[in-house]
mmCIF file of the N, C-alpha and C atoms, coordinates in Angstrom:
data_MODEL
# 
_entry.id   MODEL 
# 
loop_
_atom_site.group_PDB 
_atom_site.id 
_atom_site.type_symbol 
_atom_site.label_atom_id 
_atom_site.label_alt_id 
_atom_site.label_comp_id 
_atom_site.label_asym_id 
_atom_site.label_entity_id 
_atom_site.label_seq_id 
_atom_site.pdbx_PDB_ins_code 
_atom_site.Cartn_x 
_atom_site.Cartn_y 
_atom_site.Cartn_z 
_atom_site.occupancy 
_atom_site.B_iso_or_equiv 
_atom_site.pdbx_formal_charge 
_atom_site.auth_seq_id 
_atom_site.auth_comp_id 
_atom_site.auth_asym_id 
_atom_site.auth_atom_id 
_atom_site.pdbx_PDB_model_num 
ATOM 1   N N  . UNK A 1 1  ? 14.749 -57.717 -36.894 1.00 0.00 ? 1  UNK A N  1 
ATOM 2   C CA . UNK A 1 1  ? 13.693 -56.963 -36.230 1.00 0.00 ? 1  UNK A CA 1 
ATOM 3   C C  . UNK A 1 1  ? 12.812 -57.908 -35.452 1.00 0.00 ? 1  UNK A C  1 
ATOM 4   N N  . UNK A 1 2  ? 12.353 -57.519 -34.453 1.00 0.00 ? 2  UNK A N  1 
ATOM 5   C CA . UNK A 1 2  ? 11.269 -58.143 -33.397 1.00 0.00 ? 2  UNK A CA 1 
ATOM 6   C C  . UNK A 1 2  ? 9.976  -57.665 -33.818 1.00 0.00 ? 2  UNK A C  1 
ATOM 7   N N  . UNK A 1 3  ? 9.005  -58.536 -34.439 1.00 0.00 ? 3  UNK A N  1 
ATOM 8   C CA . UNK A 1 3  ? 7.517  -58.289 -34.401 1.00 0.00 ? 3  UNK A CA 1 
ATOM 9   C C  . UNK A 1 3  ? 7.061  -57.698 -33.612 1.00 0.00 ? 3  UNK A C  1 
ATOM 10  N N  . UNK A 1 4  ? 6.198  -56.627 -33.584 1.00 0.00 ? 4  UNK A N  1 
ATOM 11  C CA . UNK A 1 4  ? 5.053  -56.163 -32.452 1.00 0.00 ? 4  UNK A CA 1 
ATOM 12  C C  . UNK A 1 4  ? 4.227  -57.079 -32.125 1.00 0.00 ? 4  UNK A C  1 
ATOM 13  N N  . UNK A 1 5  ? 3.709  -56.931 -30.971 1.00 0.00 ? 5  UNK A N  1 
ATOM 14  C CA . UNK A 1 5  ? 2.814  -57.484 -30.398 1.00 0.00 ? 5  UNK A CA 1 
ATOM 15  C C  . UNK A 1 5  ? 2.996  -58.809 -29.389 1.00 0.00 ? 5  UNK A C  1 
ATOM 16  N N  . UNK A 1 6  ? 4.594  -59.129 -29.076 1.00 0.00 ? 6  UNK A N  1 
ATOM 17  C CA . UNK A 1 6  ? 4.787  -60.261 -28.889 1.00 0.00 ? 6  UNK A CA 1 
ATOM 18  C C  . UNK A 1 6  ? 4.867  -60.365 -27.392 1.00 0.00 ? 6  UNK A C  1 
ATOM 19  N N  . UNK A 1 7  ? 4.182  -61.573 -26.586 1.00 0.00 ? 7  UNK A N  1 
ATOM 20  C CA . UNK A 1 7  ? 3.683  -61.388 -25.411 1.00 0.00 ? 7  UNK A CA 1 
ATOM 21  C C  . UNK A 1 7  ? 4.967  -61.988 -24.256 1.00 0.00 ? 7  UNK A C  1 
ATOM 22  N N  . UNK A 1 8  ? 6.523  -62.354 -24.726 1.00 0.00 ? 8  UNK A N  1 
ATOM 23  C CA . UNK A 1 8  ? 7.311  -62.862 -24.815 1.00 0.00 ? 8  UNK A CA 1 
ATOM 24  C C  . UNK A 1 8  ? 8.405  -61.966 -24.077 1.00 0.00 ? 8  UNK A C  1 
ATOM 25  N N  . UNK A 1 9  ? 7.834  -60.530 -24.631 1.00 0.00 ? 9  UNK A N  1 
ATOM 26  C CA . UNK A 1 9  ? 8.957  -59.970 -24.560 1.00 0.00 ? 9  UNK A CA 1 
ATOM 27  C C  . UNK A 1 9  ? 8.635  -58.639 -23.476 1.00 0.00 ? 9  UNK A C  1 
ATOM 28  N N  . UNK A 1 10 ? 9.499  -58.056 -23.174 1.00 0.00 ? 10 UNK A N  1 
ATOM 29  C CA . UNK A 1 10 ? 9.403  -56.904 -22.073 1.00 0.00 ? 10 UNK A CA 1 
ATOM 30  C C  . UNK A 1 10 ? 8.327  -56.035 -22.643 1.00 0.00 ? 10 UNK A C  1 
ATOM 31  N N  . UNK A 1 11 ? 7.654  -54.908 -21.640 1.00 0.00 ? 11 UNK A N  1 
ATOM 32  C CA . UNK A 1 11 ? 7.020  -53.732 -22.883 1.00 0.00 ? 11 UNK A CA 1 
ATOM 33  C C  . UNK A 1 11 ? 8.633  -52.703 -22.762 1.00 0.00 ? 11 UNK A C  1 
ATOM 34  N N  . UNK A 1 12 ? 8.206  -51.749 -23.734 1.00 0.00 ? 12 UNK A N  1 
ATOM 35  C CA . UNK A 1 12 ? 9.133  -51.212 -24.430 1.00 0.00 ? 12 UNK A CA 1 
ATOM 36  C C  . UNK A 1 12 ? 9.384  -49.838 -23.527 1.00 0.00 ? 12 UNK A C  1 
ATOM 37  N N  . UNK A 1 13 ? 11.091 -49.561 -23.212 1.00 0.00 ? 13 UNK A N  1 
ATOM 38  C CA . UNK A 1 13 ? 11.127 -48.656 -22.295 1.00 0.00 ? 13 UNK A CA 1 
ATOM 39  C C  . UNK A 1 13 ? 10.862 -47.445 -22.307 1.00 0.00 ? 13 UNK A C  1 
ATOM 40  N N  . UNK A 1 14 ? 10.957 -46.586 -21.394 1.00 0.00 ? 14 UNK A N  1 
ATOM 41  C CA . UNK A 1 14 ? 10.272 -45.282 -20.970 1.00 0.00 ? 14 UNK A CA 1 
ATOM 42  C C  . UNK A 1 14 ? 11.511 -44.601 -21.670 1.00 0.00 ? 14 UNK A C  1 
ATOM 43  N N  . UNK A 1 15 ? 11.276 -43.162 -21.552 1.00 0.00 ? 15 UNK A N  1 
ATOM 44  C CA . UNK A 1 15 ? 12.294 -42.250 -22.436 1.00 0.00 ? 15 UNK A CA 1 
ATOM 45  C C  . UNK A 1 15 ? 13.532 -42.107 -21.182 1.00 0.00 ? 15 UNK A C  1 
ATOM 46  N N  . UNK A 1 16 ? 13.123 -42.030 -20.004 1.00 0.00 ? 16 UNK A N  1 
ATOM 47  C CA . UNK A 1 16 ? 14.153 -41.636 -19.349 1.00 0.00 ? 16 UNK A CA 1 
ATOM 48  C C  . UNK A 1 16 ? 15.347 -43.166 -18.539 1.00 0.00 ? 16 UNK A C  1 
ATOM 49  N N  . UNK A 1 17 ? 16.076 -42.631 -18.330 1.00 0.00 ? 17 UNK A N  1 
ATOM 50  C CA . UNK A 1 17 ? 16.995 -43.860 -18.055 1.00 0.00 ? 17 UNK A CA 1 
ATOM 51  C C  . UNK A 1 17 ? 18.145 -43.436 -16.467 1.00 0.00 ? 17 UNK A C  1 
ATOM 52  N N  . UNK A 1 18 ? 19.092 -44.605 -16.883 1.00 0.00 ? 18 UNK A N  1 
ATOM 53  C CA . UNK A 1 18 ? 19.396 -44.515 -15.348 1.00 0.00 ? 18 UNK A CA 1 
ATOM 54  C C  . UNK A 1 18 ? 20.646 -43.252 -15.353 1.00 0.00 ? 18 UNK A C  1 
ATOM 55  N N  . UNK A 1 19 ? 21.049 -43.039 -16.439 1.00 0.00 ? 19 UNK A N  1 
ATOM 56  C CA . UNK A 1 19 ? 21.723 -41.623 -16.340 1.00 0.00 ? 19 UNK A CA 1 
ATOM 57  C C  . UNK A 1 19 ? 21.181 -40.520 -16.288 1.00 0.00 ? 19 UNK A C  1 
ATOM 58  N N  . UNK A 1 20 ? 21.863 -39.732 -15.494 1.00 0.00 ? 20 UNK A N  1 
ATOM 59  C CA . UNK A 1 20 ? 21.544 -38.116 -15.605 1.00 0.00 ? 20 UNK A CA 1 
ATOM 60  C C  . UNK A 1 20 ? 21.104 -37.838 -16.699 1.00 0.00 ? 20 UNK A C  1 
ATOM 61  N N  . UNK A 1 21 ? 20.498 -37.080 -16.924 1.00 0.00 ? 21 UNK A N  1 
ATOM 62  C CA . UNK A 1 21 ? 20.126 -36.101 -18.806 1.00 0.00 ? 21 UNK A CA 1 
ATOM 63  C C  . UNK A 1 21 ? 20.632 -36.857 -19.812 1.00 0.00 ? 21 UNK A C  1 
ATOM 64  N N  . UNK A 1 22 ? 20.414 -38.133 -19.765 1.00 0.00 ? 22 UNK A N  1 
ATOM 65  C CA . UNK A 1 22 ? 20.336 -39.328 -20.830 1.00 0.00 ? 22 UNK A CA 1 
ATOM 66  C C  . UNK A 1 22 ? 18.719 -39.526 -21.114 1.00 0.00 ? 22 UNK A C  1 
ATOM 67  N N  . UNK A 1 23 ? 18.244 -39.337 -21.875 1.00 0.00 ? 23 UNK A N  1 
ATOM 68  C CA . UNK A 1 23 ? 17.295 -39.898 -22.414 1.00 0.00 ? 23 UNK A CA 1 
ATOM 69  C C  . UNK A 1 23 ? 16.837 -40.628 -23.761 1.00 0.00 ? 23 UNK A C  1 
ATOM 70  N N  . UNK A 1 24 ? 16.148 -42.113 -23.894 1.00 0.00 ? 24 UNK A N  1 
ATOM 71  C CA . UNK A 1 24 ? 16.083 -41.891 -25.384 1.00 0.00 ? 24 UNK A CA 1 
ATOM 72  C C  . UNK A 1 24 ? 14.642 -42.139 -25.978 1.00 0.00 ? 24 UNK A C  1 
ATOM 73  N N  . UNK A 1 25 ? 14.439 -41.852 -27.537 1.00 0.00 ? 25 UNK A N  1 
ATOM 74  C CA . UNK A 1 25 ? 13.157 -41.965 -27.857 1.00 0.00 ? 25 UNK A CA 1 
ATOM 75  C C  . UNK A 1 25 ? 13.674 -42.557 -29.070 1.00 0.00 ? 25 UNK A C  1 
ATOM 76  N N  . UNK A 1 26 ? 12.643 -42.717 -29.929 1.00 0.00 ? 26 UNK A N  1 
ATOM 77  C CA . UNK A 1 26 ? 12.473 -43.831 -31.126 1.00 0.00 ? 26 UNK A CA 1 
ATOM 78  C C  . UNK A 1 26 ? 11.109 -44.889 -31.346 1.00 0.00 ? 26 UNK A C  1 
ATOM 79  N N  . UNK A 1 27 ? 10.973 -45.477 -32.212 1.00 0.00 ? 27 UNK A N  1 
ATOM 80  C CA . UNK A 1 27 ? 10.333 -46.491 -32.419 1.00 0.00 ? 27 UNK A CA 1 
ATOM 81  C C  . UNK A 1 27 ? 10.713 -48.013 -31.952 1.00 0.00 ? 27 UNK A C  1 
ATOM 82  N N  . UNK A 1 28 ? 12.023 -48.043 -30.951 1.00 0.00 ? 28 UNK A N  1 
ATOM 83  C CA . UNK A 1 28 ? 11.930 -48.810 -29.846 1.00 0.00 ? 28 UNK A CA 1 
ATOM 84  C C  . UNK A 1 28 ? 11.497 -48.676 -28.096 1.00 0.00 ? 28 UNK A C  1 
ATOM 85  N N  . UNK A 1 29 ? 11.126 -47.261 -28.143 1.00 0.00 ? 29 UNK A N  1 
ATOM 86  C CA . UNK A 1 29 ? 10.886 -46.644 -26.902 1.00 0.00 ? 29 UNK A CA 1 
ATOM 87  C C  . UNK A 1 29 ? 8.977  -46.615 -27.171 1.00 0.00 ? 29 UNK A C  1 
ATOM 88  N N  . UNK A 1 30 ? 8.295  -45.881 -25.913 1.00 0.00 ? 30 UNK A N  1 
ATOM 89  C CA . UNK A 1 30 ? 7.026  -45.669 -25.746 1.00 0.00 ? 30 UNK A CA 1 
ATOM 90  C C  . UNK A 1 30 ? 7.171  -44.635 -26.850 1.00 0.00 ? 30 UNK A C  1 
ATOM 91  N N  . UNK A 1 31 ? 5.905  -44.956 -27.465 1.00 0.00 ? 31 UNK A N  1 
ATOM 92  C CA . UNK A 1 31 ? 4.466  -45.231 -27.421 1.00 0.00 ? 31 UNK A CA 1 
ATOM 93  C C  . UNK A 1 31 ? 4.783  -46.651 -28.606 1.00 0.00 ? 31 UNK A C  1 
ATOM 94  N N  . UNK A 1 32 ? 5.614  -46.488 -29.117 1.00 0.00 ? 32 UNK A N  1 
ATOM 95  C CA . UNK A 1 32 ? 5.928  -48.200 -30.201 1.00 0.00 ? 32 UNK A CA 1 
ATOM 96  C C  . UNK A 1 32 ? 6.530  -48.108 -32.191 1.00 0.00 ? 32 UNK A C  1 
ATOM 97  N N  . UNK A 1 33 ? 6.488  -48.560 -32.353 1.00 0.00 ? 33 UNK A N  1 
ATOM 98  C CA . UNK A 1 33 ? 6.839  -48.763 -34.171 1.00 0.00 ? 33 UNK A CA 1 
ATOM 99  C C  . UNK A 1 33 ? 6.026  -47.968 -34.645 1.00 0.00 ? 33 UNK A C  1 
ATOM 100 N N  . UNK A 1 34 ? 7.182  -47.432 -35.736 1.00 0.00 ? 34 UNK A N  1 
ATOM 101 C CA . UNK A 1 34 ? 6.132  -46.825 -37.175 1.00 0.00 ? 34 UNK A CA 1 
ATOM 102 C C  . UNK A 1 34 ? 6.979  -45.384 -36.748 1.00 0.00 ? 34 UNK A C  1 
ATOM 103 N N  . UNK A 1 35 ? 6.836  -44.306 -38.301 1.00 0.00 ? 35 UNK A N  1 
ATOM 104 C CA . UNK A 1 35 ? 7.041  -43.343 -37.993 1.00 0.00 ? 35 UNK A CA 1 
ATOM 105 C C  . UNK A 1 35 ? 6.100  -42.291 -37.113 1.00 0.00 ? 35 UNK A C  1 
ATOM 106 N N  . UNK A 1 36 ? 5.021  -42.380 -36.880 1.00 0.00 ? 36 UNK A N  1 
ATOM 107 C CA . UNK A 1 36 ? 3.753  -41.424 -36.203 1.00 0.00 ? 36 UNK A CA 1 
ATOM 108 C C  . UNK A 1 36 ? 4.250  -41.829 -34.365 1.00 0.00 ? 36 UNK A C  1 
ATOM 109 N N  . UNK A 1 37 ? 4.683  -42.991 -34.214 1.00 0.00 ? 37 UNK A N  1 
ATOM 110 C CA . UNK A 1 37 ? 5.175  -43.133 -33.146 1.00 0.00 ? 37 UNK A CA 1 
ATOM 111 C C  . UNK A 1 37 ? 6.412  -42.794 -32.482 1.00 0.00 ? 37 UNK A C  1 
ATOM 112 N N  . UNK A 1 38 ? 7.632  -43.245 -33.865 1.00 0.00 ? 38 UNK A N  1 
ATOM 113 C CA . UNK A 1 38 ? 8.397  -42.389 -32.994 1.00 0.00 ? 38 UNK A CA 1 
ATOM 114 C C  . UNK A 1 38 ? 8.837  -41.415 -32.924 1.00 0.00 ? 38 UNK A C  1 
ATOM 115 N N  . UNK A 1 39 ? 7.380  -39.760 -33.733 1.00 0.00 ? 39 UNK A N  1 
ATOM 116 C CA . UNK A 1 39 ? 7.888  -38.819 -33.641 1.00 0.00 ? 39 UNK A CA 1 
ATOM 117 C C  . UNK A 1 39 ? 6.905  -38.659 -32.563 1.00 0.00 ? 39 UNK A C  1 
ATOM 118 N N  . UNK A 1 40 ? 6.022  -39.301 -31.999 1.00 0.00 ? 40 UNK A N  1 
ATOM 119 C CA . UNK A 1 40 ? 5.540  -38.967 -30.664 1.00 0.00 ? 40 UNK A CA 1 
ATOM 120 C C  . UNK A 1 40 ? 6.105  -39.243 -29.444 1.00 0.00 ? 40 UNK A C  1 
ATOM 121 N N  . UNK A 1 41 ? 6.820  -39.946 -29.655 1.00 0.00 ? 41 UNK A N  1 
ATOM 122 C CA . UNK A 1 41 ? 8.211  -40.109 -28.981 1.00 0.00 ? 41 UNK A CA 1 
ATOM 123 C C  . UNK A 1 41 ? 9.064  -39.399 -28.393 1.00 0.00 ? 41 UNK A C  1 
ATOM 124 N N  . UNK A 1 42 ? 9.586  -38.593 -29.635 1.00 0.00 ? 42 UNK A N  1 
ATOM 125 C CA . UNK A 1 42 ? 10.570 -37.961 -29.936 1.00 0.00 ? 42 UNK A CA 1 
ATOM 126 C C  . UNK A 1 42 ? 9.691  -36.083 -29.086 1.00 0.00 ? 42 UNK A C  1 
ATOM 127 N N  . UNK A 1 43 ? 8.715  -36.176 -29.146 1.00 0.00 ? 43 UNK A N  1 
ATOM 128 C CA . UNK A 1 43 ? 7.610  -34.792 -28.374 1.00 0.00 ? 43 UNK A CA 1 
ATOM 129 C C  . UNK A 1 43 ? 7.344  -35.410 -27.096 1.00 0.00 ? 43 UNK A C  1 
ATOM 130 N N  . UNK A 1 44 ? 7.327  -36.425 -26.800 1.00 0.00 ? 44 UNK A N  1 
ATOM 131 C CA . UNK A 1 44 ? 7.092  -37.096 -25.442 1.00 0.00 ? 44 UNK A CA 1 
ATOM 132 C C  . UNK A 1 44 ? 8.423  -36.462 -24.539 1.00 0.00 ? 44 UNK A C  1 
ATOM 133 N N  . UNK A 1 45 ? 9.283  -36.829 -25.062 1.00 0.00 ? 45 UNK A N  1 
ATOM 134 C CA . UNK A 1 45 ? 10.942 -37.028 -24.510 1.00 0.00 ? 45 UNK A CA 1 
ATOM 135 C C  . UNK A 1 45 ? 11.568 -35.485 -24.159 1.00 0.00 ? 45 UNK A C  1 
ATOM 136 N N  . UNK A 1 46 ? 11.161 -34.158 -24.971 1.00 0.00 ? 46 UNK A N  1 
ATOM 137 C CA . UNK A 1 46 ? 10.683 -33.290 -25.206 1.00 0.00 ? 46 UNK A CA 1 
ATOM 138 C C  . UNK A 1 46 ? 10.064 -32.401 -24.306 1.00 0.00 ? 46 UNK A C  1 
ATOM 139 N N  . UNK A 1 47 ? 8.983  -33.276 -23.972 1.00 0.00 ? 47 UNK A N  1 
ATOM 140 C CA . UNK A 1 47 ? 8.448  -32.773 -23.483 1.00 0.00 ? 47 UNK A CA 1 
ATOM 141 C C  . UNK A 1 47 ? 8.920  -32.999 -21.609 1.00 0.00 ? 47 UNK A C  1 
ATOM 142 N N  . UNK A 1 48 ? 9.390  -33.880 -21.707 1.00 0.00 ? 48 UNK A N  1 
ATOM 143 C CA . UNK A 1 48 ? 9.819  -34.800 -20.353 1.00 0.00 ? 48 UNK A CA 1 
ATOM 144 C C  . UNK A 1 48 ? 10.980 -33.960 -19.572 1.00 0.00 ? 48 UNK A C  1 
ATOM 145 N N  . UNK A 1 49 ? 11.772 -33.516 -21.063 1.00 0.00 ? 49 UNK A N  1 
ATOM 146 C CA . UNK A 1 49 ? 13.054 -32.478 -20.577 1.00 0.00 ? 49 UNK A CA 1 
ATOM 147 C C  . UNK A 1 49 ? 13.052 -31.133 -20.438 1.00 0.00 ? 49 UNK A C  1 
ATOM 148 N N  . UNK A 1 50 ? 11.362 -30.465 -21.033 1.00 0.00 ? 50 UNK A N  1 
ATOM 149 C CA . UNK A 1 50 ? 10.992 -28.789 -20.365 1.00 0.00 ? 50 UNK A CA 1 
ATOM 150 C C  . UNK A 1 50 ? 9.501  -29.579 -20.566 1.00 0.00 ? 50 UNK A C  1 
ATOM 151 N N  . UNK A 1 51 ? 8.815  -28.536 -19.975 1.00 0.00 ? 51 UNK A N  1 
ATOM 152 C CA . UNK A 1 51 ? 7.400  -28.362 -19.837 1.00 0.00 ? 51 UNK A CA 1 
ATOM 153 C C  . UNK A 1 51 ? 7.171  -27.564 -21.330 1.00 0.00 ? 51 UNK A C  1 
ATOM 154 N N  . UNK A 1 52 ? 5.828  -28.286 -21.644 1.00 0.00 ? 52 UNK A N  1 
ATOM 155 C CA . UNK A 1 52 ? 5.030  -27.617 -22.687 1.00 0.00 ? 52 UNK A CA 1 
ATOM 156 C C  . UNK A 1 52 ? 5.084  -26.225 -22.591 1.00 0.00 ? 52 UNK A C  1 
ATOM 157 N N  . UNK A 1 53 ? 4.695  -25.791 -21.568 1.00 0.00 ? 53 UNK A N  1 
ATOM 158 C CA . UNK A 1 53 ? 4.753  -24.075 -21.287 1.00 0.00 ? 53 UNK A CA 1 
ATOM 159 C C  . UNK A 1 53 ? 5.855  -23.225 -21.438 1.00 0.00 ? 53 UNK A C  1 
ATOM 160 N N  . UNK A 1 54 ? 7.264  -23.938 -21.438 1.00 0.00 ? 54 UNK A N  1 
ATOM 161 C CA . UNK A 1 54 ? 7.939  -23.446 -21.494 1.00 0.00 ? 54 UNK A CA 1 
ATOM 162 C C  . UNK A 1 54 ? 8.930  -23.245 -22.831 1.00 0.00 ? 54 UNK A C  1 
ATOM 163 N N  . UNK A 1 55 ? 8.184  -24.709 -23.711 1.00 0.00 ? 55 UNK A N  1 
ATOM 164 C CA . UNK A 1 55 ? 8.718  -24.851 -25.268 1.00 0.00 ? 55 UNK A CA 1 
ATOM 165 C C  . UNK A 1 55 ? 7.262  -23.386 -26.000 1.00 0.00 ? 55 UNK A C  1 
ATOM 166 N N  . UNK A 1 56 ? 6.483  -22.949 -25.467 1.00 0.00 ? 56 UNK A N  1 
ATOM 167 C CA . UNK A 1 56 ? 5.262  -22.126 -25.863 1.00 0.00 ? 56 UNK A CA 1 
ATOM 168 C C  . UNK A 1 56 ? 5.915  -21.015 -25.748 1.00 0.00 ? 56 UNK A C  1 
ATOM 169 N N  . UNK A 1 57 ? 6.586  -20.384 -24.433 1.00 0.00 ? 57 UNK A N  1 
ATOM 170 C CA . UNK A 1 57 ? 7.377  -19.221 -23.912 1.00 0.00 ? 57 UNK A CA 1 
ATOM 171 C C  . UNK A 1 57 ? 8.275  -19.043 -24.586 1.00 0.00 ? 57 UNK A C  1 
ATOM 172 N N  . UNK A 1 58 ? 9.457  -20.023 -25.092 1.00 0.00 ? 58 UNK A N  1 
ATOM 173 C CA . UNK A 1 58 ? 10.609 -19.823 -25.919 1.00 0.00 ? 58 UNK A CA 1 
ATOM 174 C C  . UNK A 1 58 ? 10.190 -19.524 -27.636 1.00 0.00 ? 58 UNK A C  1 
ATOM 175 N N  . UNK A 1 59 ? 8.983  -20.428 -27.780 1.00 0.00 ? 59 UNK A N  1 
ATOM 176 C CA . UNK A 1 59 ? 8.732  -20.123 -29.048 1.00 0.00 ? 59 UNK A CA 1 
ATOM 177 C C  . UNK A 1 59 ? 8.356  -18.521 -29.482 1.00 0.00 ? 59 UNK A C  1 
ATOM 178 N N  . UNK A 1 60 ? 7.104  -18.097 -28.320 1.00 0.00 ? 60 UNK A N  1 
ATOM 179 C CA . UNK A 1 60 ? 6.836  -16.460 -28.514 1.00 0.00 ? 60 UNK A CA 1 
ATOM 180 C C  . UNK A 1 60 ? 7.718  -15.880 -28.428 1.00 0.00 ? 60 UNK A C  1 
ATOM 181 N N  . UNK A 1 61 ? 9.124  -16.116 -28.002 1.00 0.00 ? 61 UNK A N  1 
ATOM 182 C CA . UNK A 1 61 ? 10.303 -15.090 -26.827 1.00 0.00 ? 61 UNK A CA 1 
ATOM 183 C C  . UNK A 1 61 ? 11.165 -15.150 -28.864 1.00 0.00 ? 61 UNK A C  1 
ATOM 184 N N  . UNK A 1 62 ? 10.799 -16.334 -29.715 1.00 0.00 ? 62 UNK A N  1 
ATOM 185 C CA . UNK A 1 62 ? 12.021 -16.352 -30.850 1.00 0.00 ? 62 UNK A CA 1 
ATOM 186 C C  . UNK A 1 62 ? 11.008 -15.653 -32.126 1.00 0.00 ? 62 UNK A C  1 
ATOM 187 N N  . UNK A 1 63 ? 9.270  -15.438 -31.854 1.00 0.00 ? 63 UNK A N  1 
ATOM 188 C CA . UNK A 1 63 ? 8.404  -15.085 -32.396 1.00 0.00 ? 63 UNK A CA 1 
ATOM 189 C C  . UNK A 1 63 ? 8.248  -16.026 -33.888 1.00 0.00 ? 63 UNK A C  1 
ATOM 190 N N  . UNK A 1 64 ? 8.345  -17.636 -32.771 1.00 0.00 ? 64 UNK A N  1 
ATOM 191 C CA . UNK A 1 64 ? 8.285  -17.986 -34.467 1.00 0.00 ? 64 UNK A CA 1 
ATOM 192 C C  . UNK A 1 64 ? 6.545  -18.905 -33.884 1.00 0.00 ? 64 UNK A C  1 
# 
């Protein structure tokens, strides 16, 4: 494992990439380590691939 914080190294990549509808998230991707991060991650990435409004619409449309 690579320490946080190290000024050495790249910052840590974005969710989206150079493929089509490839994306990834984790606690090597934005926002960083730990679990609180990479389930914000994991809602970032999420969010990147529909709009909030539209994960809100599907949710009322399944009434959960």
């Amino acid at each position: 494992r690579i320490p946080a914080g190290r000024k050495d190294l790249p910052t840590l990549p974005s969710h989206k990439t150079p493929l089509k509808g490839f994306y990834i998230c984790g606690d090597f991707s934005f926002p960083g380590v730990g679990i609180p991060a990479a389930a914000s991650s994991g809602a970032v990435t999420a969010n990147t691939i529909m709009p909030i409004t539209k994960h809100i619409q599907l949710l009322k449309k399944i009434q959960l």
